[in-house]
C-alpha positions in Angstrom: -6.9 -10.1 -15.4 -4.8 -11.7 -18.4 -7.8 -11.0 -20.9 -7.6 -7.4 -19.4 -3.7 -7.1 -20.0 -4.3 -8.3 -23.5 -6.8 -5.9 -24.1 -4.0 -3.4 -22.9 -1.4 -4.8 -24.8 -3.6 -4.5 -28.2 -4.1 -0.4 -27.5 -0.6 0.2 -26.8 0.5 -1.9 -30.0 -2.1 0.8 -32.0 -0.5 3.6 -30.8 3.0 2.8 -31.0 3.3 0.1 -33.4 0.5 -0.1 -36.1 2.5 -0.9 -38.7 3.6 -4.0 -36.9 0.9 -4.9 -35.0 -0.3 -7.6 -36.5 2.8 -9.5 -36.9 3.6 -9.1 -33.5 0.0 -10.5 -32.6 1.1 -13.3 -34.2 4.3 -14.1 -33.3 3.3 -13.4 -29.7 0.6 -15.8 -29.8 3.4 -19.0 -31.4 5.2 -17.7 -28.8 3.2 -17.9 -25.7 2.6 -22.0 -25.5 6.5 -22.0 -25.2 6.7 -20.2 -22.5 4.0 -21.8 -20.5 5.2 -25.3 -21.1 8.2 -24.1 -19.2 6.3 -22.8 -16.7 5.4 -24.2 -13.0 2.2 -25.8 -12.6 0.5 -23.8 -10.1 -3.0 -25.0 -10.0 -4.2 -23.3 -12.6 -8.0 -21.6 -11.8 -8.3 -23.2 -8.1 -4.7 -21.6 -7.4 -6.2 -17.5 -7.0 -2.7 -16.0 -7.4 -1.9 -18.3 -10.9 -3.1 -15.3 -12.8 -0.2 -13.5 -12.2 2.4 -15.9 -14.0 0.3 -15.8 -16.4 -0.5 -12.1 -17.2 3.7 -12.3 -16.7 4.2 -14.7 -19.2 1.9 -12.7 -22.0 3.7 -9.8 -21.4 6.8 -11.9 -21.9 5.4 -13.0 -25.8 4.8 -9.5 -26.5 8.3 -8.8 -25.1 9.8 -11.4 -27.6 7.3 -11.0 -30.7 8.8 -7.1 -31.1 12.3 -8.0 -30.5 12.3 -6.7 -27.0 10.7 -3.4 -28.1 8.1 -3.9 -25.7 10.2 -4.0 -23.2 10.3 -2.3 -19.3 8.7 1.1 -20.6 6.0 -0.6 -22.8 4.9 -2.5 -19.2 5.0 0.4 -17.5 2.6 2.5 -19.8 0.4 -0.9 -20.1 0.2 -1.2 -16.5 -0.7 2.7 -16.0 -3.6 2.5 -19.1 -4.9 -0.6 -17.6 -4.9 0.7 -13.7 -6.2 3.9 -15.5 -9.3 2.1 -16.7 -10.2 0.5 -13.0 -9.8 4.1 -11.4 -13.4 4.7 -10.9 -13.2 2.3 -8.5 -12.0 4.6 -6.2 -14.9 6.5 -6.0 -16.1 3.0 -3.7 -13.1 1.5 -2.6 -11.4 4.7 -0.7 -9.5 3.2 2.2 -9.2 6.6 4.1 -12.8 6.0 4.8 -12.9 3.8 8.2 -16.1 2.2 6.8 -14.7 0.5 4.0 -11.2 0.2 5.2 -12.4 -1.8 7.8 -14.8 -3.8 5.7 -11.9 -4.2 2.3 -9.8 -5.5 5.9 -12.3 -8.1 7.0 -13.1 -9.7 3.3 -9.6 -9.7 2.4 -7.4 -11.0 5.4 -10.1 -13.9 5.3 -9.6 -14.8 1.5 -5.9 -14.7 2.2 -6.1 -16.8 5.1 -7.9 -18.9 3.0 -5.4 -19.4 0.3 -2.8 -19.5 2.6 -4.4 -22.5 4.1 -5.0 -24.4 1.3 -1.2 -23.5 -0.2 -0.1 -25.3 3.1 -2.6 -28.3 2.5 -1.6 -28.4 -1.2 2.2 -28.6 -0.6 1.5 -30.8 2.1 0.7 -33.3 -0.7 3.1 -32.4 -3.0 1.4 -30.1 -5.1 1.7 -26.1 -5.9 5.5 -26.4 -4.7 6.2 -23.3 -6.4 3.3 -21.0 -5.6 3.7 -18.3 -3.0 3.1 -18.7 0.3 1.2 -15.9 2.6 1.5 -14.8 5.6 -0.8 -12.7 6.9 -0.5 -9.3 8.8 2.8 -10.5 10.1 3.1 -7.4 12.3 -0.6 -7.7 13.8 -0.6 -4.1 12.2 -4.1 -2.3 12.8 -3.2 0.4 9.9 -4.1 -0.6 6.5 -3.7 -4.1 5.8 -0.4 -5.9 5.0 0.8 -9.9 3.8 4.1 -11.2 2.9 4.6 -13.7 0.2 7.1 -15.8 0.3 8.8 -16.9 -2.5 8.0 -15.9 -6.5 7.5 -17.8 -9.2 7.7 -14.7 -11.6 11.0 -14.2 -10.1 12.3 -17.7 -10.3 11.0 -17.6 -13.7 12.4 -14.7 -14.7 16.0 -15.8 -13.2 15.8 -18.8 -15.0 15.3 -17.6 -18.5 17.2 -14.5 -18.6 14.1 -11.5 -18.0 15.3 -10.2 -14.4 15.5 -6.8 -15.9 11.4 -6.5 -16.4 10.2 -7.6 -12.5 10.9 -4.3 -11.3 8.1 -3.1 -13.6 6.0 -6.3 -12.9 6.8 -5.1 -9.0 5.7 -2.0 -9.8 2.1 -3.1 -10.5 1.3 -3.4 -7.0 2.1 0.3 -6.1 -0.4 0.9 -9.2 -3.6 -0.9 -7.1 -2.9 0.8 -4.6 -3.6 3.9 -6.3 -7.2 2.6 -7.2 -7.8 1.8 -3.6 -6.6 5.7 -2.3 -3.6 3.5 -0.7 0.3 4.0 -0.6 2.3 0.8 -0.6 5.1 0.6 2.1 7.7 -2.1 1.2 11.3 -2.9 2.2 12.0 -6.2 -0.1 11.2 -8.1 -2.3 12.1 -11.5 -4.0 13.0 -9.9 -7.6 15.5 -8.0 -5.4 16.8 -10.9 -3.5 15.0 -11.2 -0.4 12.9 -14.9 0.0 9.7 -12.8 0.0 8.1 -9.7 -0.8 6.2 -7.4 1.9 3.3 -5.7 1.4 1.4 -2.8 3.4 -1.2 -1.0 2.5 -2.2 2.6 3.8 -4.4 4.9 3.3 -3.0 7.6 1.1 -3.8 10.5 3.4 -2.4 9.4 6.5 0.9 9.9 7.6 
């Protein structure tokens, strides 16, 4: 996903910032290591949720490489040309269809049972103590499919350093895959906000 951001970030730099572009490349890439050394080890590759911190934290070079020009709008309109891209997924992963809602259900409550496993094993030995923790389908729902995670490293990140006022666009990237999936994201809280976790449930989009 962070190579695919990138990519992103690149097209909206042509369009908006030619000029500029290049020496915001650059800077951004000085930047970056910074920022990651201050970051929570979260397992790196065997950790399947690391990905996002990172994706967060190249948006966050970007962010400080054009003088916060590339701010809350600039993710937004990344986010929407990136999702945009992965759209013709929909055409196979249309959750209004019982079929594949059923079959999306099955493969993912099992990887996230998974990871939520092997977060509990992890911390158990003192490792990945700030990665998320799942729970999944808290409600025993039958509609859709839904998780929490509790905790967020993004937001405890972003708290820290001073970039609170860019999760609500970094939240906003989950309502965007839903799109892809024909789904409609219903959720009350979230960490950025001040809850301890963030609830997701996914529904199919023409459902009531």
């Amino acid at each position: 996903m962070e190579k695919m951001v990138y990519k992103a970030i690149i097209r909206y730099l042509k369009k908006h910032h030619p000029d500029d572009m290049d020496n915001i490349i650059k800077r951004a890439k000085e930047i970056l290591p910074e920022l990651k050394s201050k970051a929570p080890d979260l397992g790196g590759k065997e950790n399947a949720l690391a990905d996002n911190l990172d994706m967060f934290l190249l948006f966050l070079a970007f962010y400080e490489a054009s003088d916060h020009q590339m701010a809350g709008e600039a993710i937004d309109e990344i986010i929407d040309d990136l999702y945009g891209r992965l759209k013709f997924l929909g055409g196979v992963m249309n959750i209004n269809r019982p079929g594949i809602l059923k079959i999306l259900r099955k493969y993912l409550y099992r990887s996230y049972q998974a990871y939520a496993d092997k977060v509990k094993q992890k911390k158990s030995r003192g490792e990945w103590l700030d990665t998320w923790d799942m729970v999944v389908n808290p409600e025993n729902t039958e509609e859709g499919f839904a998780f929490t995670l509790v905790g967020c490293p993004l937001a405890d990140y972003a708290k820290k350093y001073g970039y609170e006022d860019l999760m609500p666009h970094m939240c906003a990237l989950d309502h965007s895959y839903a799109r892809i999936i024909h789904a409609k994201l219903i959720r009350t809280h979230t960490v950025a906000s001040g809850a301890d976790s963030c609830d997701y449930w996914y529904v199919p989009d023409e459902r009531p």
